[in-house]
N, C-alpha and C positions, 0 to 999 in steps of 0.2 A: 633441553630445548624448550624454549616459552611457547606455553596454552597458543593457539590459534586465537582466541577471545581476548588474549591478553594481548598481543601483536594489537587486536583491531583496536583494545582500549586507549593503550600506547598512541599510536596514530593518531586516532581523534581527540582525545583531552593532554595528552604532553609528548608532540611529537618530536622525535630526533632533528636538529638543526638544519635545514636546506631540504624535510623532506614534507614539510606544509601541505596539506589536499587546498583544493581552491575554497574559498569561503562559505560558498553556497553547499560544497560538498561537504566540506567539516559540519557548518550548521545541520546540516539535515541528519547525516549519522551521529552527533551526539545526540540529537533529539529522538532519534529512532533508537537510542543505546538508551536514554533514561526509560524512556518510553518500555521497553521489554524489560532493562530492569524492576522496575515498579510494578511489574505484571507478574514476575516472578517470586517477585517478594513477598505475593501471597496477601496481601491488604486489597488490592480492588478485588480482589476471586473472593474471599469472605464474604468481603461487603457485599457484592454480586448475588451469593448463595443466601445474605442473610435478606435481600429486598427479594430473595424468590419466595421464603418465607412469608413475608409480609402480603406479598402479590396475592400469593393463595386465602391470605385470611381477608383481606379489602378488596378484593375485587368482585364480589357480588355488591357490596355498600356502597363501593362506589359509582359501579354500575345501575344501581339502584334509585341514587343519587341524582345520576345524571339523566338516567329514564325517565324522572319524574318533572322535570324540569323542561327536557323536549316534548315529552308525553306533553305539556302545557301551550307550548308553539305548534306542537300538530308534527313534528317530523323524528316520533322518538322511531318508529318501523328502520330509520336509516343506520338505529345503532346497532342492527343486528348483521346490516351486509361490512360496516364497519369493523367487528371484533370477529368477523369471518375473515377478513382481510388481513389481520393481526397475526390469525393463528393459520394461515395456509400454511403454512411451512408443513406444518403437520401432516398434511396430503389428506385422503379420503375423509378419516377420522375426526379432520377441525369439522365440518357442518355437527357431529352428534355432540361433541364440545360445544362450540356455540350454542348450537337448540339447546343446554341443558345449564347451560350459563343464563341464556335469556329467558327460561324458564324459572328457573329460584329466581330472576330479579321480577318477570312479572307475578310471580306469587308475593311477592314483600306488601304488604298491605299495613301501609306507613298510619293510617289512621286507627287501626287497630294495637299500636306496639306500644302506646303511652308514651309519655314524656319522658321514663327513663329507658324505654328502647331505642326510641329516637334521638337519643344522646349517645347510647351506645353504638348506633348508626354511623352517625357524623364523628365520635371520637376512634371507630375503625375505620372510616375513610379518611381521617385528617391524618392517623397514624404512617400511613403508607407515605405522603408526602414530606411529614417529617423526618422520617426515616431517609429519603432521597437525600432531605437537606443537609441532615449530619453526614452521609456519607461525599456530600458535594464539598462543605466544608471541612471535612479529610484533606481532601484532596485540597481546597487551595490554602489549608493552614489556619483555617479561623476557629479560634477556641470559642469564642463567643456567639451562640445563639441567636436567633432573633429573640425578642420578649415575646413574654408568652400569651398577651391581648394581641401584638401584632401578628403572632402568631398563626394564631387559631382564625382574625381574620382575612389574611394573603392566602392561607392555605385555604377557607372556605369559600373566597373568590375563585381559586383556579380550580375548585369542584364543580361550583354555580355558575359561572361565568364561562370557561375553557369550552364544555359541550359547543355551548350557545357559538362560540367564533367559529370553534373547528365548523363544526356543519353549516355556519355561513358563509365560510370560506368553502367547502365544497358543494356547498347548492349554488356560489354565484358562478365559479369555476365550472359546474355542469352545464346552466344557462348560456355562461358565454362558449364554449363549446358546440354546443345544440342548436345557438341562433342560425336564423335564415343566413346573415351576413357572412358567419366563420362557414357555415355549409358551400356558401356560392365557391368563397374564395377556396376550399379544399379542394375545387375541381379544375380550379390550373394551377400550374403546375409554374415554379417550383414550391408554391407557398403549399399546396396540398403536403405536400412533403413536410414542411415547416410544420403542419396544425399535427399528422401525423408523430412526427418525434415529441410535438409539446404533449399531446397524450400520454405517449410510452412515459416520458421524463417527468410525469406529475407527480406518481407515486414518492419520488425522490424527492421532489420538489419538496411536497407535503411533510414527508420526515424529517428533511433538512431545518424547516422552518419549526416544526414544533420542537426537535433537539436545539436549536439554535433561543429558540425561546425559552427552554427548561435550563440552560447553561447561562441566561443571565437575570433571568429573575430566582431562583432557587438558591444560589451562594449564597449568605450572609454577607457578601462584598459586592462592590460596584465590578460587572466586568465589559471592560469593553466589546463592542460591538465586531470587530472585525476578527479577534480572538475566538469569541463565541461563534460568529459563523465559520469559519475554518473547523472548529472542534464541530458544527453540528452538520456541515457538508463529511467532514470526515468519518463522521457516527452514521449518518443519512446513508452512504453510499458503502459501508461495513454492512448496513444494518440488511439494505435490498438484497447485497452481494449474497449474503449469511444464508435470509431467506430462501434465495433459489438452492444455492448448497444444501443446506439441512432439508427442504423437499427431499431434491433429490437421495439426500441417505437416507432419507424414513421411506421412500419408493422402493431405495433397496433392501431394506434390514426385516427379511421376510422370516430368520434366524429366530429376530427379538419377539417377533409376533407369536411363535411356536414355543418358545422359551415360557414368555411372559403370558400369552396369552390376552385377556382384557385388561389386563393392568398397565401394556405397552407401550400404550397411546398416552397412559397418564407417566410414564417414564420419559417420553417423547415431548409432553409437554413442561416438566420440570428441566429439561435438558435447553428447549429453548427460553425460556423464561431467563436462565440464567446467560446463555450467550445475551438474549437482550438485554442484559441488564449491562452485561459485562462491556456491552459495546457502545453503551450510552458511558459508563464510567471513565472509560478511554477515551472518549472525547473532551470527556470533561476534563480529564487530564493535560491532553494536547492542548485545551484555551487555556489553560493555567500557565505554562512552560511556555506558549508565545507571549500570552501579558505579561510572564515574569522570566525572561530569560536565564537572570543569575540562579536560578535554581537545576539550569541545566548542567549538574557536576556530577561528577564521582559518587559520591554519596546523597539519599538523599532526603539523610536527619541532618539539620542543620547547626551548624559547633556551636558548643556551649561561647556567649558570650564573656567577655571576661568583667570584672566589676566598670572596671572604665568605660568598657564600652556599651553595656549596658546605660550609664548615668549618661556616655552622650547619646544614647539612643531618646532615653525619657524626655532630657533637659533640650534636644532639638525640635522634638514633636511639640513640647509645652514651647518652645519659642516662635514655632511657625502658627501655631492653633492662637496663641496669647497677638500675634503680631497681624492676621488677617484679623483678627476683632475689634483690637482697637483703630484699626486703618478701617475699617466699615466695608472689608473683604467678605466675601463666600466663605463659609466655613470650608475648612480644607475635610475632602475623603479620606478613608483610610486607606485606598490605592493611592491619592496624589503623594501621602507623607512618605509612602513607602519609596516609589519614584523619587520625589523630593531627597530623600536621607541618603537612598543609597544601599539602604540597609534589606535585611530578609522579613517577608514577610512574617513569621514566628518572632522575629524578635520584636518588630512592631508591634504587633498586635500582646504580646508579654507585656512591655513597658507600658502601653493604652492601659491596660488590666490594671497595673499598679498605678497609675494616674488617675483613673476613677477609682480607685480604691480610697485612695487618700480625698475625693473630691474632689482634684485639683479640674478633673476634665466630664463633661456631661457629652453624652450620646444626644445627636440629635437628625434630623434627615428623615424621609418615608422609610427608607432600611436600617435606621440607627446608624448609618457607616459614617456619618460625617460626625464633626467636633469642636463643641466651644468650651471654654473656660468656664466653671462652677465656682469658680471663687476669683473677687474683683483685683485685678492684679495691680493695682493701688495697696492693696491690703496684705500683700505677702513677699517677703523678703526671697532677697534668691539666696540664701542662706539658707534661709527656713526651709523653699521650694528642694534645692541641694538636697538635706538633710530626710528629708520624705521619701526622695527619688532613690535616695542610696537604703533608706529601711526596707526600700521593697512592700510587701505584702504579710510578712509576719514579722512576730517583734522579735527581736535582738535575744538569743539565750546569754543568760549569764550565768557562768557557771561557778562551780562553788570554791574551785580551787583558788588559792589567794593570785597564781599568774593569770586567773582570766581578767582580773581588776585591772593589773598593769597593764593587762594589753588594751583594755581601754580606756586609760589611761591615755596610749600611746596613740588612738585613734584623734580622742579631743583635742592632744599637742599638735598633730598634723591639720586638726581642722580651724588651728585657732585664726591662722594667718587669714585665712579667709575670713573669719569673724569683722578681721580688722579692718581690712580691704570690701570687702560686699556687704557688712553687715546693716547698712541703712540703705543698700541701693534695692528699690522695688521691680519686682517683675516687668512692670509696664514701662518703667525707666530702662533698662535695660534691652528688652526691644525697640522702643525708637530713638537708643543708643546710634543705630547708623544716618537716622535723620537729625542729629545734632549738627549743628552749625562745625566747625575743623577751626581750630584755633594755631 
């Protein structure tokens, strides 16, 4: 008799003939099926465990960081009810937490640490944020980095910078709140009601928006806006849920306290650190699988390419990149080529890999994600272009047996016809191939 899980997998990704779920019901459970598989699979709970890591080592640097910068505006006093806010979950325990968090960051006396303390400052606060990034490009499949000047400065903006919004966005937010005018209007009714729930719902408000902001500036890819908010309403409203839960067991688990003692509160706060983390990943998950639907399958390593398909992966990308530059197009993203192909995002972004390898294509865009031509496609055969695309990234072994000769041998016999056919026709000819006159 088949697994109960195996019935459900049946059903949703290859169901029996005439017994179809409605559309909206299929979509939702495979996405809810990849979704727990990928949780199971043990890759976001790592990565989770290993940013708890990182939290514990950057979080006084960054904290430190950002004190110093408010401490500058006059409103650094607000980041102490802030990171009390963070860690309630904890129950009684988060205030001796915080006081001893905001304690090491008001002892850091940055003037005294020299030039290579305060390197070491800023390269443990820039650590924690790159660490997010490579686990965010995990998840949506991008092997490639930012550079590492752009690096160091996006990462040192949302150090310098981030404090600065969040607390402007919660002092205007307190103001309008607090004015005579929202005051008058809370006293009839039913808008009192109205200013009421927009209180309760701010907390939410406020998570959704800065998960929603970490899921499209943090990828190494361009991700859309509507993806990202879904994944950071979905993280936002995980994240509130979480908090009152996990209160609640640390209210009950009076066991752990007598067990462990003072170290209980410091097991309490490893426990959540990692659900936070675990539930901002999830998110980021969920905006990946709506941007990219085809990835919602069975499996989810993506099959090896085969040689063909691989060469039409490169030689499409190199025609659509080659064909907006010389028309005096936008350079194309590396979301639209993906879209555009059809194809998976691993295999894009593989064949990009070998296309700047060879030169053929330069990074360009604030996030590097977009792409133009590094060599004038006047000046290179599609022959030539061919022959590149199929080498790949390493050179060719030849081995020593006298059949590795023949066989290629038997490669150049197959590539001669083309020689004779494409062998003077230029890349740029070739693309506005479709705007030739029809004879």
């Amino acid at each position: 008799m088949p697994h109960p899980l195996d019935r459900v997998r049946t059903r949703l990704f290859d169901p029996p003939s005439g017994q179809n779920l409605p559309p909206l019901a299929a979509r939702s459970g495979r996405l809810l099926w990849v979704l727990g598989r990928d949780l199971l699979e043990g890759q976001l709970t790592m990565r989770a465990m290993s940013l708890v890591y990182t939290t514990l080592l950057s979080l006084v640097p960054m904290l430190a960081l950002a004190f110093s910068i408010l401490k500058a505006l006059g409103v650094h006093n607000q980041l102490e009810p802030l990171l009390a806010e963070a860690l309630a979950p904890l129950g009684a325990r988060a205030a001796d937490i915080t006081e001893s968090v905001i304690g090491f960051v008001e002892n850091i006396q940055v003037g005294v640490l020299g030039s290579v303390g305060v390197a070491l400052l800023f390269y443990t606060a820039i650590s924690m944020i790159q660490k997010i990034e490579n686990s965010f490009n995990f998840i949506w499949r991008v092997e490639q980095p930012r550079p590492f000047s752009q690096r160091v400065g996006e990462y040192l903006a949302v150090i310098t910078v981030g404090p600065v919004l969040v607390f402007s966005a919660l002092g205007v937010t307190a103001s309008l709140l607090s004015s005579d005018i929202v005051l008058r209007v809370s006293t009839i009714q039913p808008f009192g009601y109205l200013v009421s729930s927009l209180t309760q719902a701010l907390p939410y408000v406020l998570v959704i928006g800065a998960f929603t902001f970490v899921y499209m500036f943090i990828p190494n890819t361009r991700v859309r806006a509507l993806p990202a908010i879904a994944g950071g309403i979905t993280a936002g409203v995980l994240w509130q849920t979480a908090s009152l839960a996990f209160a609640s067991f640390v209210a009950g688990t009076s066991t752990y306290n007598a067990v462990y003692s003072g170290f209980a509160i410091f097991l309490f706060l490893l426990i959540w650190l990692y659900v936070g983390w675990l539930i901002l990943l999830i998110g980021c998950q969920l905006a990946f699988y709506l941007q990219n639907p085809s990835h919602i399958r069975l499996t989810r390593i993506a099959p090896q390419l085969a040689s063909r398909g691989a060469e039409y992966v490169a030689l499409t990308i190199m025609m659509l990149v080659t064909r907006a530059f010389v028309k005096g197009q936008p350079a194309p993203a590396t979301q639209s080529l993906i879209d555009d192909i059809g194809a998976m995002p691993e295999h894009v972004h593989r064949q990009l890999a070998v296309l700047r390898h060879h030169g053929l294509l330069a990074e360009t865009g604030a996030k590097g994600d977009t792409w133009l031509p590094a060599i004038d496609p006047e000046q290179i055969s599609m022959i030539r272009l061919w022959r590149l695309v199929r080498s790949g990234t390493e050179p060719l072994a030849k081995g020593r047996d006298p059949v590795a000769g023949q066989v290629l041998h038997l490669l150049d016999e197959v590539e001669a016809p083309l020689d004779a056919s494409r062998g003077h026709e230029t890349l740029r000819q070739f693309v506005l191939r479709e705007d030739a006159p029809q004879t």
